[in-house]
C-alpha positions as CSV (number, residue, x, y, z in Angstrom):
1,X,28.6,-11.3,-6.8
2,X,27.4,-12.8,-9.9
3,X,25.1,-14.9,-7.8
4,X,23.6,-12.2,-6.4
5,X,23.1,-10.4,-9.3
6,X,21.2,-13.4,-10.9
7,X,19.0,-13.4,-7.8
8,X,17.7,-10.0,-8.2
9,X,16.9,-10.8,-11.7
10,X,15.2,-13.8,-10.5
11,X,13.4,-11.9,-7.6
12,X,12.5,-9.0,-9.7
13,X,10.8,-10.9,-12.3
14,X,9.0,-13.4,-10.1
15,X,7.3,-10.4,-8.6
16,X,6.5,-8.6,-11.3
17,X,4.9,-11.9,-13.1
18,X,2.8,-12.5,-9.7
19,X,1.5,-8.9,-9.6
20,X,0.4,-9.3,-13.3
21,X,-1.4,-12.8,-12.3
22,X,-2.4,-11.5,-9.0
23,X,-4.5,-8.3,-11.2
24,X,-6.5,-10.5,-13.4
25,X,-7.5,-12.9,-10.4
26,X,-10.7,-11.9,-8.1
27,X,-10.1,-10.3,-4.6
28,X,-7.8,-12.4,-2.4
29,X,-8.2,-11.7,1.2
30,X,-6.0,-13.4,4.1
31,X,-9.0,-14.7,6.1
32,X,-9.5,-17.5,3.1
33,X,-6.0,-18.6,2.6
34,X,-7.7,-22.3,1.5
35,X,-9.5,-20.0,-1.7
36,X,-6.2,-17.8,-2.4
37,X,-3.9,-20.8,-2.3
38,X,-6.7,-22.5,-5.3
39,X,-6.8,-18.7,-6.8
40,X,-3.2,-18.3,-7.6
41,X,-2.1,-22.2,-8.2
42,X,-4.8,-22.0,-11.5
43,X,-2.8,-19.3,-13.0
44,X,0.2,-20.4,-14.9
45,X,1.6,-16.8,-15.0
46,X,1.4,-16.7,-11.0
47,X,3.3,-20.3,-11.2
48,X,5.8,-19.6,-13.7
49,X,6.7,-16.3,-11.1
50,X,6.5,-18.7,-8.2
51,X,9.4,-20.9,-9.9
52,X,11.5,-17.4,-10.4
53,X,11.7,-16.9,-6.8
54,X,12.5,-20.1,-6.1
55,X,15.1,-20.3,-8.4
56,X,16.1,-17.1,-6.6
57,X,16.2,-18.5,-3.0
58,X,18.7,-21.5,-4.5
59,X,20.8,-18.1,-5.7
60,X,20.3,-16.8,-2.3
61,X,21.7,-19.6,-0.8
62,X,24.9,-19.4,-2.8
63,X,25.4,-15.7,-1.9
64,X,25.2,-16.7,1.8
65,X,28.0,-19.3,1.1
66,X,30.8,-16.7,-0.2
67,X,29.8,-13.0,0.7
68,X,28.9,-11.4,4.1
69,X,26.0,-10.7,5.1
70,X,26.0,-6.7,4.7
71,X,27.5,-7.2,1.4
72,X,25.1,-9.5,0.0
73,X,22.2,-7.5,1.5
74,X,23.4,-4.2,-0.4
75,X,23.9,-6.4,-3.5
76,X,20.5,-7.7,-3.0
77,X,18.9,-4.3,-2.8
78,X,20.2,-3.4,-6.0
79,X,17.4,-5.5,-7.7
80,X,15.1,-2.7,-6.9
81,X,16.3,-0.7,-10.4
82,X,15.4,-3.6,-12.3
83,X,12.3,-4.4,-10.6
84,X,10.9,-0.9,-10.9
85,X,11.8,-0.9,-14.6
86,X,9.8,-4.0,-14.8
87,X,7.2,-3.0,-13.4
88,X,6.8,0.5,-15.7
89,X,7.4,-1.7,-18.6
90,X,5.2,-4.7,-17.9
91,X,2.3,-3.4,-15.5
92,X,2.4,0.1,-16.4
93,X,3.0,1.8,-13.2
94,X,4.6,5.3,-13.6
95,X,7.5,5.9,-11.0
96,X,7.8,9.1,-9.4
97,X,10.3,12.4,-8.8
98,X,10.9,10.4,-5.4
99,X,11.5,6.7,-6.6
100,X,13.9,8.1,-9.5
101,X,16.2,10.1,-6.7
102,X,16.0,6.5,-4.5
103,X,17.0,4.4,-8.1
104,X,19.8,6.8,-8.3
105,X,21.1,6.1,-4.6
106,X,20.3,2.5,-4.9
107,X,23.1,2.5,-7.9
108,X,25.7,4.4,-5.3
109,X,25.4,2.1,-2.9
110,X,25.7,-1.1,-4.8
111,X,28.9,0.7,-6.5
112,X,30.4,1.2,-2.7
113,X,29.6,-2.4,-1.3
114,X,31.2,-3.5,-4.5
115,X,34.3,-1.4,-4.1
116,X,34.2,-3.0,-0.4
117,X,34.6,-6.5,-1.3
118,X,37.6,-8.3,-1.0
119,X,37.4,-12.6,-1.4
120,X,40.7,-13.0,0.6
121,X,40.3,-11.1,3.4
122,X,36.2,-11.3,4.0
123,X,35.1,-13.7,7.0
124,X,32.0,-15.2,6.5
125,X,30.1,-16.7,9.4
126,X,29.2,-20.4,9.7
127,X,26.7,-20.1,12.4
128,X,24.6,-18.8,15.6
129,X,23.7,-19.9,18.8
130,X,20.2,-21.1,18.4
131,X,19.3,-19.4,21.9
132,X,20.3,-16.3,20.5
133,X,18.8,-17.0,16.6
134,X,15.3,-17.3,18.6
135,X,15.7,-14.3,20.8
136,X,15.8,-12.1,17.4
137,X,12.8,-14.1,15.2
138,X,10.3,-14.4,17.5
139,X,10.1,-10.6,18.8
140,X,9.9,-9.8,14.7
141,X,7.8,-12.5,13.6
142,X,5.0,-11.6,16.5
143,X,5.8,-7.5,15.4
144,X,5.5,-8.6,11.5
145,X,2.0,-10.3,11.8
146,X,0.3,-7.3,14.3
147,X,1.6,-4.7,12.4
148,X,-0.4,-6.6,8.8
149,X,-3.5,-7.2,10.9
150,X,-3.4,-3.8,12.1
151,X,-3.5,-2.3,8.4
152,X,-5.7,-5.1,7.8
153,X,-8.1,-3.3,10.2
154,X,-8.0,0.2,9.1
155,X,-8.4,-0.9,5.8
156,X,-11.6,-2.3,6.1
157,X,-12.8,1.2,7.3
158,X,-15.1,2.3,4.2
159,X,-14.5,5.9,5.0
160,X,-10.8,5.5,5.2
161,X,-8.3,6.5,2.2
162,X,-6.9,4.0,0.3
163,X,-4.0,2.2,2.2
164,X,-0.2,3.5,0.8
165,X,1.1,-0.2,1.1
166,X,4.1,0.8,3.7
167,X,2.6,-0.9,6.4
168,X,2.4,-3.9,4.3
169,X,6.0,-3.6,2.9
170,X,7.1,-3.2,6.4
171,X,5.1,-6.2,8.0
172,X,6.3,-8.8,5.4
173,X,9.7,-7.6,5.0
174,X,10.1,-8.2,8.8
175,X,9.2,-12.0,7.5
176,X,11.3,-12.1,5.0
177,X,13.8,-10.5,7.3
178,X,13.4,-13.6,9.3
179,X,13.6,-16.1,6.6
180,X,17.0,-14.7,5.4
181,X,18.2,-15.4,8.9
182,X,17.3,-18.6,8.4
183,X,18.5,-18.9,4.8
184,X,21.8,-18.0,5.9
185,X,21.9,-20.6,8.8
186,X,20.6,-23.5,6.3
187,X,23.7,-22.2,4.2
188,X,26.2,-23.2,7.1
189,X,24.8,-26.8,7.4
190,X,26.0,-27.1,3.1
191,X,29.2,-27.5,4.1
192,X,29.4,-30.0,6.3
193,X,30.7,-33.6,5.9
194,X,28.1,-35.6,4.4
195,X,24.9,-35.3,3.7
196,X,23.3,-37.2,6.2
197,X,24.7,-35.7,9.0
198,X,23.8,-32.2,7.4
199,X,20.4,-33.8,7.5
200,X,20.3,-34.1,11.1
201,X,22.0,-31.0,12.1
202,X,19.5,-29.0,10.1
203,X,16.5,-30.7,11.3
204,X,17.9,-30.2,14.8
205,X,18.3,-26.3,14.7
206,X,15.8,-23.9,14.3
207,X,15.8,-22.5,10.6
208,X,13.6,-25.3,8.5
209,X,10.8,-24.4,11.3
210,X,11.2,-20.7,10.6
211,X,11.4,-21.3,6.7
212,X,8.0,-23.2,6.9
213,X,6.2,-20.4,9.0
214,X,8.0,-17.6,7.2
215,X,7.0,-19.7,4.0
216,X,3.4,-20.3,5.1
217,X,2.6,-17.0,6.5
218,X,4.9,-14.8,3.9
219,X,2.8,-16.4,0.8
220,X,-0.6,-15.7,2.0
221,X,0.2,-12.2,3.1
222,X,2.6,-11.0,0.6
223,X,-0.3,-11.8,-2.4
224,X,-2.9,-10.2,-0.4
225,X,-0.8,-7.0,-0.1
226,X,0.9,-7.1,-4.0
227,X,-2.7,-7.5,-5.2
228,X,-3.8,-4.3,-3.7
229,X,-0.5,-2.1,-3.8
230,X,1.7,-0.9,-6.7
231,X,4.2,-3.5,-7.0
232,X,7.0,-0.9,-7.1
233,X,6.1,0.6,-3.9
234,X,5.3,-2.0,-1.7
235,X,8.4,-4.7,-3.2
236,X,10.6,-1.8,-2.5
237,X,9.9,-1.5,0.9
238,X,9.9,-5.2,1.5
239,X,13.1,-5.4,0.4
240,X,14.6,-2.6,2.0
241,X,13.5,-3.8,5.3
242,X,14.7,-7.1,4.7
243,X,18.0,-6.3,3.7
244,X,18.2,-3.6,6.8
245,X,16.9,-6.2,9.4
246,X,19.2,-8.5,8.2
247,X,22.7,-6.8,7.7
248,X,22.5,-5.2,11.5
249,X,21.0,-8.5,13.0
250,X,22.7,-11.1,10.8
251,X,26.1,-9.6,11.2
252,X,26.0,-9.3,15.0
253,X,24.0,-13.2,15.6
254,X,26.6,-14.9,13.0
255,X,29.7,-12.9,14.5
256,X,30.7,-12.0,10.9
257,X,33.8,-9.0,11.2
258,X,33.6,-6.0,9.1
259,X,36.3,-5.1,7.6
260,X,39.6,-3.8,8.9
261,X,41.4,-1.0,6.3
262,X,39.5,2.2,6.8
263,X,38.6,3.0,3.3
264,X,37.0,-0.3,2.7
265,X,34.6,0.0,6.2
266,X,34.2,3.7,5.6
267,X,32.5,2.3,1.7
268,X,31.1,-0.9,3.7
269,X,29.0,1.3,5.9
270,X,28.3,4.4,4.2
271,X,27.3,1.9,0.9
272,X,24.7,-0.5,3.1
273,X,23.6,3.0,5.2
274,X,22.7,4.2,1.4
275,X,21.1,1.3,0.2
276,X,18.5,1.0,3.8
277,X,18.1,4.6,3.2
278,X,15.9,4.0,-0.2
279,X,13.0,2.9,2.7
280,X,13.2,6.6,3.4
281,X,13.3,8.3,0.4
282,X,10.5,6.0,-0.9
283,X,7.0,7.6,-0.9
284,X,5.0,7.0,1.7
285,X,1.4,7.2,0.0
286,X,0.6,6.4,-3.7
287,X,-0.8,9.7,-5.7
288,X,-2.1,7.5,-8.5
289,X,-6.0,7.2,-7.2
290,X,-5.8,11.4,-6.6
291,X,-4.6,12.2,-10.1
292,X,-8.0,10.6,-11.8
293,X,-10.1,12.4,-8.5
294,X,-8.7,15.9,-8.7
295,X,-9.9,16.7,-12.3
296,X,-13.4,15.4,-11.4
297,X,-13.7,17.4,-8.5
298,X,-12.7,20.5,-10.3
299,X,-15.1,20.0,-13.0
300,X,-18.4,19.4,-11.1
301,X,-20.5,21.9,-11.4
302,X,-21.0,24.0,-8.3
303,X,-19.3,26.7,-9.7
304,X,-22.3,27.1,-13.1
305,X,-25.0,26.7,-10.1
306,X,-24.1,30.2,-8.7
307,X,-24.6,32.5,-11.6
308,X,-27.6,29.8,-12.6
309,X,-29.3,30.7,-8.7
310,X,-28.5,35.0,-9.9
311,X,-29.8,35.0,-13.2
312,X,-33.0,33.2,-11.9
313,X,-36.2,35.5,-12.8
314,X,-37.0,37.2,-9.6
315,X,-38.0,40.3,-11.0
316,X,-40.0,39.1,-13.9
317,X,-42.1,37.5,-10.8
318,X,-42.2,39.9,-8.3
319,X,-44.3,42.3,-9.9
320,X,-46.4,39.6,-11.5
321,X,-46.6,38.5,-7.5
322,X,-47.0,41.9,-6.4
323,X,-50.1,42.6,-9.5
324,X,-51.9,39.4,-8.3
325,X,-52.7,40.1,-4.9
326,X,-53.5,43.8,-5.8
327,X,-55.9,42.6,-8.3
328,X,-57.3,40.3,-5.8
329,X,-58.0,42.6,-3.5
330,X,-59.8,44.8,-5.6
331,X,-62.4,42.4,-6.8
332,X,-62.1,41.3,-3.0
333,X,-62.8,44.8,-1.6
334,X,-65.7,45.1,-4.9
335,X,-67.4,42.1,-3.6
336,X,-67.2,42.9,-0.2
337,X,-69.2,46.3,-0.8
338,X,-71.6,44.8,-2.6
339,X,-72.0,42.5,-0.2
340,X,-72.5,45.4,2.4
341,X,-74.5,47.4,0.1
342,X,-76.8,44.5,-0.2
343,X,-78.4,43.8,3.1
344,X,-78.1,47.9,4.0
345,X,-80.3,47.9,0.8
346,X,-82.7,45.1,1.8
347,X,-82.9,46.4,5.1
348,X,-84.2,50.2,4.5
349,X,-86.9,48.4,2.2
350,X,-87.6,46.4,4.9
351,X,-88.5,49.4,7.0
352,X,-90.4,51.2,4.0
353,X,-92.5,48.7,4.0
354,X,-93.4,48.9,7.4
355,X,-97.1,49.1,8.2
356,X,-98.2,52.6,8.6
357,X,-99.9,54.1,11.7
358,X,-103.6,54.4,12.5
359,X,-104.6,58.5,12.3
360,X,-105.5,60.1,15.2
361,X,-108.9,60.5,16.0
């Protein structure tokens, strides 16, 4: 347990120290992994989180070794107090009515799965038919990537809102999910006699392939998505489906039994049933981009156009409209009987001035 513990304070502060890097650094975007790769190696805050998680994986590796896998996966999910506490201390992000309730369930559950435990009597598996380890990656690799190009794709829409970072949560959690599969089968190979014949077992079975793509793909897409989404949203999530995918998946492909007294299954269940249940309680969206819009939209001014458009002068013009063209038409209808008066006036001179007659004889 206390291995598990020191991974989440690992975990927690190697994401918190990438987001940090990650918001001073330019865009990153998936289609240049070469240019994110050179991004995020020249920042020595983004390396010194980097070497947390790694010292977190060799923690991971230990918890593998002595706990289950449902118990180490509600252990593990206990990180997410710490890491949102980070992240309100360190990068300022404000955690909601929502994320408060799920903190509060997240410390019920890892009190259960803790109450659960019992060294003695807990079996921990050793292995997994390969056949069987490949039947469960693959499907959730291939759903992991489309489901990250797919909110990859809406979010280039310019007249789309902001993406909430689920999707992305989701996506890379199903990688992670993966690569603690795998991390758990690279544990079994620890114990065997010798390391050179741990060597070649390992090389021979399928979980250093999957840690490399995990790795590979994980990497690029997880600082793509932590660069644009609040770190406690989206890590949440992550984790949360990680720990789910693995404690139903894990426990059935490594055969590992749960246990037998009532009380302790009844805690077991109801503990890691708690702890995948922060992914639902989590918010969907993030509300920080409305708070700064609301205000401005309330403030424009449509509202001081209205009584503006009433208290225009219409009735200082009308009659100055209504004088004009009366005035107009007087001088109009003046000119227009002179103008009669005129030629009436030339013509009855012009027939005075007619040549008289000749008298009569």
């Amino acid at each position: 347990m206390a291995a598990a513990l020191l991974a989440n304070v690992l975990y927690s502060t190697g994401f918190v120290l990438e987001k940090r890097a990650l918001s001073a650094l330019p865009e990153v975007n998936i289609r240049r992994p070469a240019r994110l790769l050179r991004l995020v190696v020249g920042s020595p805050l983004w390396l010194g989180g980097s070497l947390a998680l790694a010292a977190g994986f060799g923690a991971q590796l230990a918890v593998y070794r002595t706990l289950p896998i449902a118990a180490a996966q509600g252990l593990f999910v206990s990180g997410l107090v710490l890491l949102v506490l980070l992240s309100a201390r360190l990068l300022g992000e404000e955690t909601t009515g929502r994320e408060r309730y799920a903190l509060a369930a997240v410390l019920a559950a890892l009190l259960m799965v803790v109450l659960s435990l019992r060294e003695d009597s807990d079996t921990v598996g050793r292995g997994a038919p390969a056949p069987l380890i490949l039947l469960v990656c693959l499907p959730s690799l291939a759903a992991g990537v489309w489901l990250y190009g797919s909110a990859e794709r809406r979010a280039r829409h310019r007249h789309r809102l902001p993406t909430t970072g689920v999707e992305y949560g989701v996506a890379v959690g199903l990688l992670y999910g993966v690569s603690s599969l795998a991390i758990k089968g690279v544990s079994s190979f620890l114990t065997s006699d010798g390391p050179g014949a741990a060597l070649l077992g390992l090389l021979r079975s399928p979980y250093p392939y999957l840690l490399l793509f995990t790795g590979a793909f994980g990497l690029v897409m997880s600082q793509a998505a932590l660069q644009r989404c609040r770190a406690s949203l989206i890590v949440p999530v992550c984790t949360t489906v990680t720990c789910l995918f693995t404690a139903v998946l894990g426990t059935l492909a490594f055969g590992e039994a749960l246990p037998h007294e009532p009380v302790r299954l009844a805690l077991r269940l109801a503990g890691t049933v708690l702890a995948v249940g922060v992914l639902l309680a989590m918010p969907k969206h993030d509300t920080a981009p409305q708070h700064d819009t609301g205000p401005q939209h309330d403030a424009a001014p449509p509202h001081d156009t209205g009584p503006q458009h009433d208290a225009a002068p219409p009735h200082e013009t009308g009659p100055r409209y209504d004088t004009a063209p009366q005035h107009d038409a007087a001088s109009q209808h003046d000119t227009a009987s002179q103008h009669d008066t005129a030629p009436q006036h030339d013509t009855a001179s012009q027939h005075d001035t007619a040549p008289p007659r000749p008298p009569r004889s």
